[in-house]
Backbone bond lengths (Angstrom), bond angles and torsions (degrees), N, CA, C in turn:
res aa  C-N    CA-C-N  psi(-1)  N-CA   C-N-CA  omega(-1)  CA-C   N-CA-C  phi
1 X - - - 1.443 - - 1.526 110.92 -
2 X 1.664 104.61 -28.43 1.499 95.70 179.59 1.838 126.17 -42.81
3 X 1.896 97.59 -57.85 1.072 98.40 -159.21 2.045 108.11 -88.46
4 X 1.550 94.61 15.77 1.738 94.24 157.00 1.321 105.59 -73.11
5 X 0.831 123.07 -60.83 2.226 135.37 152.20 1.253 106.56 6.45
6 X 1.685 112.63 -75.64 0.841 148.05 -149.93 1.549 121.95 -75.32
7 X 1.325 107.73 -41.55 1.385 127.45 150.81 1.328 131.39 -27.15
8 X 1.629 99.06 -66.36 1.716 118.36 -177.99 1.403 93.47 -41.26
9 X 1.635 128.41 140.61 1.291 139.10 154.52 1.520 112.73 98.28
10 X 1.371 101.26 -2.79 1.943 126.58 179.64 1.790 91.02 -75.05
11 X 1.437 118.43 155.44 1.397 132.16 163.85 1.545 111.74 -106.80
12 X 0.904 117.03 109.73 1.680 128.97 -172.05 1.679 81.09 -102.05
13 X 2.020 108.30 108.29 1.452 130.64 152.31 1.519 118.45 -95.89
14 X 1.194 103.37 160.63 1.605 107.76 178.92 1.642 90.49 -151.81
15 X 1.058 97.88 149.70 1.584 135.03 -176.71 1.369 110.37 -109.33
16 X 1.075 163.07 70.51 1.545 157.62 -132.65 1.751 82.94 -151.01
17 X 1.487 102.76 135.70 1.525 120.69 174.27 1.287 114.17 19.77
18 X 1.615 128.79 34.42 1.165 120.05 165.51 1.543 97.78 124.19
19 X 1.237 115.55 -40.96 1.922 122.25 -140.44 1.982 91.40 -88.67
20 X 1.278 118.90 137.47 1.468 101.23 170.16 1.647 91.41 -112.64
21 X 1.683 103.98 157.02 1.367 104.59 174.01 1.897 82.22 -154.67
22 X 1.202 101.17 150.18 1.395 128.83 152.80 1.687 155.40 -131.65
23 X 1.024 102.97 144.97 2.021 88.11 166.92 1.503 111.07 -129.44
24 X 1.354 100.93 158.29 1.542 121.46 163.94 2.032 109.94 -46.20
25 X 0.821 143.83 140.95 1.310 145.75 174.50 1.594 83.70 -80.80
26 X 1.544 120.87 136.25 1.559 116.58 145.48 1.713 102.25 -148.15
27 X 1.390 120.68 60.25 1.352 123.40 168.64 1.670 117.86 163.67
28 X 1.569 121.18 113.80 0.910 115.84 -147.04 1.702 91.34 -144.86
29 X 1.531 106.72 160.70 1.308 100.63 -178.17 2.290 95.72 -144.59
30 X 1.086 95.60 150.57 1.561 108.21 170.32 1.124 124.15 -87.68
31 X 1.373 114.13 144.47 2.024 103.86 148.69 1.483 81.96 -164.78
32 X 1.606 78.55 135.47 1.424 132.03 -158.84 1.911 93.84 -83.73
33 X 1.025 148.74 11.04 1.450 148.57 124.97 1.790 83.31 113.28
34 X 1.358 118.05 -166.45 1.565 134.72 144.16 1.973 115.39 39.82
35 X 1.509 83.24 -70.30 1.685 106.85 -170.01 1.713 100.61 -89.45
36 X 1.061 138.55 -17.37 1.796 142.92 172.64 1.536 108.36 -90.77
37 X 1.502 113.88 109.64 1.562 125.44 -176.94 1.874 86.90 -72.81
38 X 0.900 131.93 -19.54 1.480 112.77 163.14 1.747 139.43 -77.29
39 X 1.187 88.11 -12.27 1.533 118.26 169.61 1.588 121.56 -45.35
40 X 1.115 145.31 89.51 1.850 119.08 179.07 1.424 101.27 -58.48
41 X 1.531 136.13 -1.39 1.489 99.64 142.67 1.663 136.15 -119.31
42 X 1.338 108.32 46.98 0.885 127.63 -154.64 1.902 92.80 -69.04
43 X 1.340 103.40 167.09 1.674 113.02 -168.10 1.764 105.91 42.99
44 X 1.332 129.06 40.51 1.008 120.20 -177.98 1.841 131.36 61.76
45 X 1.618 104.38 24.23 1.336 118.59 -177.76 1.563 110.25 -54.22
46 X 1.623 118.39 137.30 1.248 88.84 176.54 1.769 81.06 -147.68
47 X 1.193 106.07 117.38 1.868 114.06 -173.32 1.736 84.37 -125.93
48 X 1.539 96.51 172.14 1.433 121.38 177.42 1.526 105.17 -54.75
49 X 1.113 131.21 -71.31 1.505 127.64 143.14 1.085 120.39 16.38
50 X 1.526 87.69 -88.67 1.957 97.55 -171.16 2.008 128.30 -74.14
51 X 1.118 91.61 -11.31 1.294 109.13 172.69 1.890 112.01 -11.49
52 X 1.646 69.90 -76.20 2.409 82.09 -172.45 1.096 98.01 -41.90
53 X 1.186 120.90 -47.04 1.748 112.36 -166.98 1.430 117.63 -35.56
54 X 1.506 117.86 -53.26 1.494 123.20 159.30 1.239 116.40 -48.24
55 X 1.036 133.68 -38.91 1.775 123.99 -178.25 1.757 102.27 -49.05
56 X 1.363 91.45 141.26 1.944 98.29 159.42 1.448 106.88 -26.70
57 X 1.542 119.30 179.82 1.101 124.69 178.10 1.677 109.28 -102.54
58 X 1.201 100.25 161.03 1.659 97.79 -176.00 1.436 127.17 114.44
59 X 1.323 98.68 -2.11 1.890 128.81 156.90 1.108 104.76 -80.18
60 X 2.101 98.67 177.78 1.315 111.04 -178.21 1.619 86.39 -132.26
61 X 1.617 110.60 145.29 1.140 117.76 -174.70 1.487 96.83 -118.21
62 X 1.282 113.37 115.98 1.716 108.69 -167.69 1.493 81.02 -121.71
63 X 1.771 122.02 151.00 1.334 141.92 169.36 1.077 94.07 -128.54
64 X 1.702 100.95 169.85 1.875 107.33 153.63 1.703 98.82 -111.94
65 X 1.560 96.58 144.78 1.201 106.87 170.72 1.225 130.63 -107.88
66 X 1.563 152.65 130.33 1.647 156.50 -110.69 1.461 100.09 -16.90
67 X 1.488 124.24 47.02 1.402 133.46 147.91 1.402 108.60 95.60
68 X 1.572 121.83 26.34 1.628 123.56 -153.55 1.267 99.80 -160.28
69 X 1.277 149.73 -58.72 1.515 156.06 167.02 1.618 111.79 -60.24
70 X 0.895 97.43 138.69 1.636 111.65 153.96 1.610 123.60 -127.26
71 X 1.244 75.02 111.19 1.540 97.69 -167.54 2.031 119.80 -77.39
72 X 1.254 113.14 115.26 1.406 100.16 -163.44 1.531 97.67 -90.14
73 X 1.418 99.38 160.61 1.925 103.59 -173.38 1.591 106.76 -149.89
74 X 1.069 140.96 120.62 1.683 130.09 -178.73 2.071 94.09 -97.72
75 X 1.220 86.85 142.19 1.251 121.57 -175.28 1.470 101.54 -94.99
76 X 1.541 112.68 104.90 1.652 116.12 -166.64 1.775 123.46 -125.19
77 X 1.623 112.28 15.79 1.023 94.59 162.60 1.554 107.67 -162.91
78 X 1.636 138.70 -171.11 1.628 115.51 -129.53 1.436 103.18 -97.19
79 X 1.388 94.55 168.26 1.652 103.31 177.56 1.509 106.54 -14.23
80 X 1.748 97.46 151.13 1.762 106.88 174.98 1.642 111.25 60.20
81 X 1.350 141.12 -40.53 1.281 146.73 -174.51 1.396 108.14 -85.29
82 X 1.159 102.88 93.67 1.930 111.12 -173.94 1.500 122.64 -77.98
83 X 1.119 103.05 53.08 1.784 99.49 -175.83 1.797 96.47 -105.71
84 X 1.472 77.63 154.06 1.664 106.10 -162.22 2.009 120.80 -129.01
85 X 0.693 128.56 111.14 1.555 115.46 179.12 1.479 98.27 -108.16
86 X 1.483 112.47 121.16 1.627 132.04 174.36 1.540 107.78 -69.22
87 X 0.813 131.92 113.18 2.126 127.79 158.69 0.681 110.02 -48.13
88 X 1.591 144.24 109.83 1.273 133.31 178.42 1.611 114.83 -100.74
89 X 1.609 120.56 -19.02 1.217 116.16 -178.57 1.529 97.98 -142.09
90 X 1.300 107.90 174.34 1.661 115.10 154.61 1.737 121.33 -164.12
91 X 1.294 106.31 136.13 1.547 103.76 170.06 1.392 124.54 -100.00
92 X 1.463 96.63 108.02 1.403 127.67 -153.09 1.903 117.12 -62.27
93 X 1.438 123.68 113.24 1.211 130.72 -163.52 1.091 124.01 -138.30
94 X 1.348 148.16 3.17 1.572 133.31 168.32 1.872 80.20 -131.86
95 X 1.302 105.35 171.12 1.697 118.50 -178.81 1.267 124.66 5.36
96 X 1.213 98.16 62.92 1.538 125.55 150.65 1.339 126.93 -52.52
97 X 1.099 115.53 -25.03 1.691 106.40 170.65 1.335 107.64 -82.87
98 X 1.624 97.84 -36.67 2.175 92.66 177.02 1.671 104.45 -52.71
99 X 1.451 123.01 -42.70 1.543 109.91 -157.94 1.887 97.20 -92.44
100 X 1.425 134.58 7.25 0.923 96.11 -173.40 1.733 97.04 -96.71
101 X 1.820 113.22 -13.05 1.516 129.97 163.32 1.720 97.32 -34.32
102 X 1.118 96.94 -77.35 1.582 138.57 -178.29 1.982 94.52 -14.86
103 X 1.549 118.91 -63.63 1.362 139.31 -123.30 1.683 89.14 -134.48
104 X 1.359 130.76 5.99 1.222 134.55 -169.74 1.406 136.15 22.36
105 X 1.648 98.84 24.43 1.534 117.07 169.55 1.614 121.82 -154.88
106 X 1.186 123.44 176.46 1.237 130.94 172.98 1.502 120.08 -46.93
107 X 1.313 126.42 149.70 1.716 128.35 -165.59 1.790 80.15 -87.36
108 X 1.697 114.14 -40.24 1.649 77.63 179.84 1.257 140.05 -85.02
109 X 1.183 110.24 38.84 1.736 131.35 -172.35 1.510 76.62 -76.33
110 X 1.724 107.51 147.68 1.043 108.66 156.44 1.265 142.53 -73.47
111 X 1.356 115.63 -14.85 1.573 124.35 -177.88 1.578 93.22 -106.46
112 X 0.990 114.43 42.32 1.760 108.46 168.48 1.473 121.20 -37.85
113 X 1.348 93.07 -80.20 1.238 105.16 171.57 1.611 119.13 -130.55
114 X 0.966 100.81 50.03 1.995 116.49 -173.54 1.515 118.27 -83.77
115 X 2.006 113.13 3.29 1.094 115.49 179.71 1.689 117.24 -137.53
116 X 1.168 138.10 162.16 1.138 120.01 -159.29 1.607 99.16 -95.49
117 X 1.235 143.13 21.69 1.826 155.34 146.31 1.448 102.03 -85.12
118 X 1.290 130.42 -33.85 1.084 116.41 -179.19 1.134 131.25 -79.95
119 X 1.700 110.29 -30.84 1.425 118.65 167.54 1.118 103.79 -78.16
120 X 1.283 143.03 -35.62 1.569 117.49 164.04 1.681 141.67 -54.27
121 X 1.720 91.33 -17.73 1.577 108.14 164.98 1.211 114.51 -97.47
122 X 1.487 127.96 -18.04 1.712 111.91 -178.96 1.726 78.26 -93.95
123 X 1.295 142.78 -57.48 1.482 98.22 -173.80 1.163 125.28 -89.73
124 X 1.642 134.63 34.35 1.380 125.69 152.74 1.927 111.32 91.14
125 X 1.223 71.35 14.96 1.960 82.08 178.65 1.279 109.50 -76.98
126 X 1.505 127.62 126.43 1.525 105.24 149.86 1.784 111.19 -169.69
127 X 1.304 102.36 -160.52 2.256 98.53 -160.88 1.284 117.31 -17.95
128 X 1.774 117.42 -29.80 1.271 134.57 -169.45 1.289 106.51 -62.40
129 X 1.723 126.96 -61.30 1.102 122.75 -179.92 1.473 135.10 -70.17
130 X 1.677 110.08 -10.55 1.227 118.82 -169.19 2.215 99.26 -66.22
131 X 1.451 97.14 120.64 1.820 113.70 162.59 1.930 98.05 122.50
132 X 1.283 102.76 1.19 1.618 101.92 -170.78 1.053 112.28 -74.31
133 X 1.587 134.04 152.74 1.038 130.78 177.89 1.820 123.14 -86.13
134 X 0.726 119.56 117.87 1.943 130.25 -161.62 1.300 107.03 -78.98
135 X 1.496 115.07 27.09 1.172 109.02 149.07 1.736 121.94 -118.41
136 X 1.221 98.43 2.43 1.585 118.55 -173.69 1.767 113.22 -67.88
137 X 0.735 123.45 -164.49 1.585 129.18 -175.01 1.971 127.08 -100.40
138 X 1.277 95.28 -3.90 1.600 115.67 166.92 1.361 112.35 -114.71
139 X 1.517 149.48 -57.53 1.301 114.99 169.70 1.814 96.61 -126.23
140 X 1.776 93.37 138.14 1.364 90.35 169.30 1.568 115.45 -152.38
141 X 1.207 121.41 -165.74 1.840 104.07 -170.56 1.380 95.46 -135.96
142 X 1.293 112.29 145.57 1.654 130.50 -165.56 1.438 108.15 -113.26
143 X 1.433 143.90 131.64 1.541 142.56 149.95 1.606 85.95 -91.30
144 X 1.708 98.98 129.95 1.283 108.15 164.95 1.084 108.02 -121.16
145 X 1.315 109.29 19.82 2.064 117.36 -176.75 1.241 122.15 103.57
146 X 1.605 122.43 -16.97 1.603 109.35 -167.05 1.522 91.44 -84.24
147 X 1.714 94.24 135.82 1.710 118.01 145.89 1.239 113.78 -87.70
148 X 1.465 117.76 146.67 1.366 140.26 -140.13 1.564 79.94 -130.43
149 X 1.295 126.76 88.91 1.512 136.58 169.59 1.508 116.13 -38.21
150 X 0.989 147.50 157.33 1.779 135.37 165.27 1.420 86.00 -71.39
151 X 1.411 147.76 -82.90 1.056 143.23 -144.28 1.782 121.81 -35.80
152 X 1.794 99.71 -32.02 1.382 98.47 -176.82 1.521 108.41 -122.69
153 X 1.799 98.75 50.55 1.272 115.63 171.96 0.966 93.99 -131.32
154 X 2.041 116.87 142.95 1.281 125.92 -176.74 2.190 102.00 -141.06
155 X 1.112 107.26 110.11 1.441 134.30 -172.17 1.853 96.75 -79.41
156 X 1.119 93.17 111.58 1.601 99.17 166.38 1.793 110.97 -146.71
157 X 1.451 119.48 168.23 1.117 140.16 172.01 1.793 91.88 -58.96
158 X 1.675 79.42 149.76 1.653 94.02 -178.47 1.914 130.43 -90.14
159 X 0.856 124.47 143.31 1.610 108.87 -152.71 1.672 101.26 -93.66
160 X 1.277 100.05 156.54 1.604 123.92 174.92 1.138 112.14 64.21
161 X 1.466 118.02 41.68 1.836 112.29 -175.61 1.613 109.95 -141.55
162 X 1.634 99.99 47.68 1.613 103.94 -171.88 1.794 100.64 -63.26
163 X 1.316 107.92 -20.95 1.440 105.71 174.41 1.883 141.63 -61.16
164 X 1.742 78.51 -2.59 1.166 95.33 -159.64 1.700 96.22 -98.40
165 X 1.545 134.47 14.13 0.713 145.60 179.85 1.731 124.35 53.60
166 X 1.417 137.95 -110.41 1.243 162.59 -109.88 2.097 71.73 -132.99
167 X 1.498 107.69 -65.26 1.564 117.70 169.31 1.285 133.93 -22.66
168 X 1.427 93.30 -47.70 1.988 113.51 -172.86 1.505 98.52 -54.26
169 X 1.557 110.12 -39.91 1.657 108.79 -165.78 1.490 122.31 -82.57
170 X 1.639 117.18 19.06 1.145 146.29 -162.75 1.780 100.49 -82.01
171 X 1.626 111.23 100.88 1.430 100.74 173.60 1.760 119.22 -65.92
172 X 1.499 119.79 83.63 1.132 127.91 -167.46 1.735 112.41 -118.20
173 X 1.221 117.80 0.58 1.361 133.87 -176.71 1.689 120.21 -97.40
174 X 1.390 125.88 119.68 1.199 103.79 -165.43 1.544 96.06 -132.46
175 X 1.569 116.03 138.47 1.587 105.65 171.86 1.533 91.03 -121.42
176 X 1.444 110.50 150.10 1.809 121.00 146.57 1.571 94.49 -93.00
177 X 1.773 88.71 121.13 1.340 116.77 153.41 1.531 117.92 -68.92
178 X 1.422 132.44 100.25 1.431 148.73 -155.25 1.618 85.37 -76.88
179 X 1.692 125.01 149.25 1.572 111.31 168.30 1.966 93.86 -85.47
180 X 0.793 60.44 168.64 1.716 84.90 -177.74 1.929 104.15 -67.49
């Protein structure tokens, strides 16, 4: 859970056909691998799918989601130990005209990028990249220095996983509240 924390204020770049574009990370969610009924590898699942999840950390675990999203996920801790932190948002900052092509509207739409399909479509992520290594030259993550204060961090339960039972109520969701 730390480094869902830890994330917020990270620059998630992509390299796609040449063009770089980025955003600020400001919303992130966990699963705790094995032991998290929200997990795709939860009880030790291990399908074609879930595979990367086992790799060391330092991949990208991309899915599709209800057969249309691609959902980006970094793969964060060692061999066999399948934990995953999902991107759930981003505030969108280098090649902006590629993602608003990308996203078929304006960056100041409000749902720009307010979902974790969307940041995989305004930055050009998708099935292709899922197992890559995130330090390579197409997607990778930047500290450009901002600390993410506690004050303008807000800890909540994670969304769309009533399935996940007793789990769902797992404070594993983290946004930086941006000041205005």
């Amino acid at each position: 859970m730390v480094l869902a924390r830890l994330l917020l204020g990270k620059v998630l770049c992509t390299r796609i056909n040449g063009v770089i574009s980025s955003g600020m990370i400001i919303e992130t969610e966990a699963y705790n691998g094995v032991l998290d009924k929200a997990s795709h590898s939860y009880g030790g699942r291990r399908t074609r799918r879930t595979e990367v999840m086992y790799q060391a950390g330092g991949v990208a675990y991309v899915y599709l989601c209800y057969g249309i999203h691609s959902l980006f996920n970094v793969i964060t801790s060692v061999k066999n130990d399948p934990k995953a932190i999902l991107v759930r948002a981003i505030a969108p900052m280098e090649g902006i005209s590629i993602m608003e092509k990308r996203r078929g509207m304006p960056v100041t739409s409000k749902s720009f990028t307010d979902g974790p399909g969307k940041v995989s479509l305004a930055l050009g992520i998708n099935l292709n990249h899922n197992g890559i290594r995130l330090d390579g030259n197409s997607i990778w993550l930047e500290d450009r220095g901002l600390v993410v204060e506690e004050n303008d961090l807000l800890i909540t339960p994670r969304i769309g996983i009533d399935y996940a039972g007793e789990d769902a109520g797992l404070q594993y969701r983290f946004l930086f509240r941006q000041p205005s």
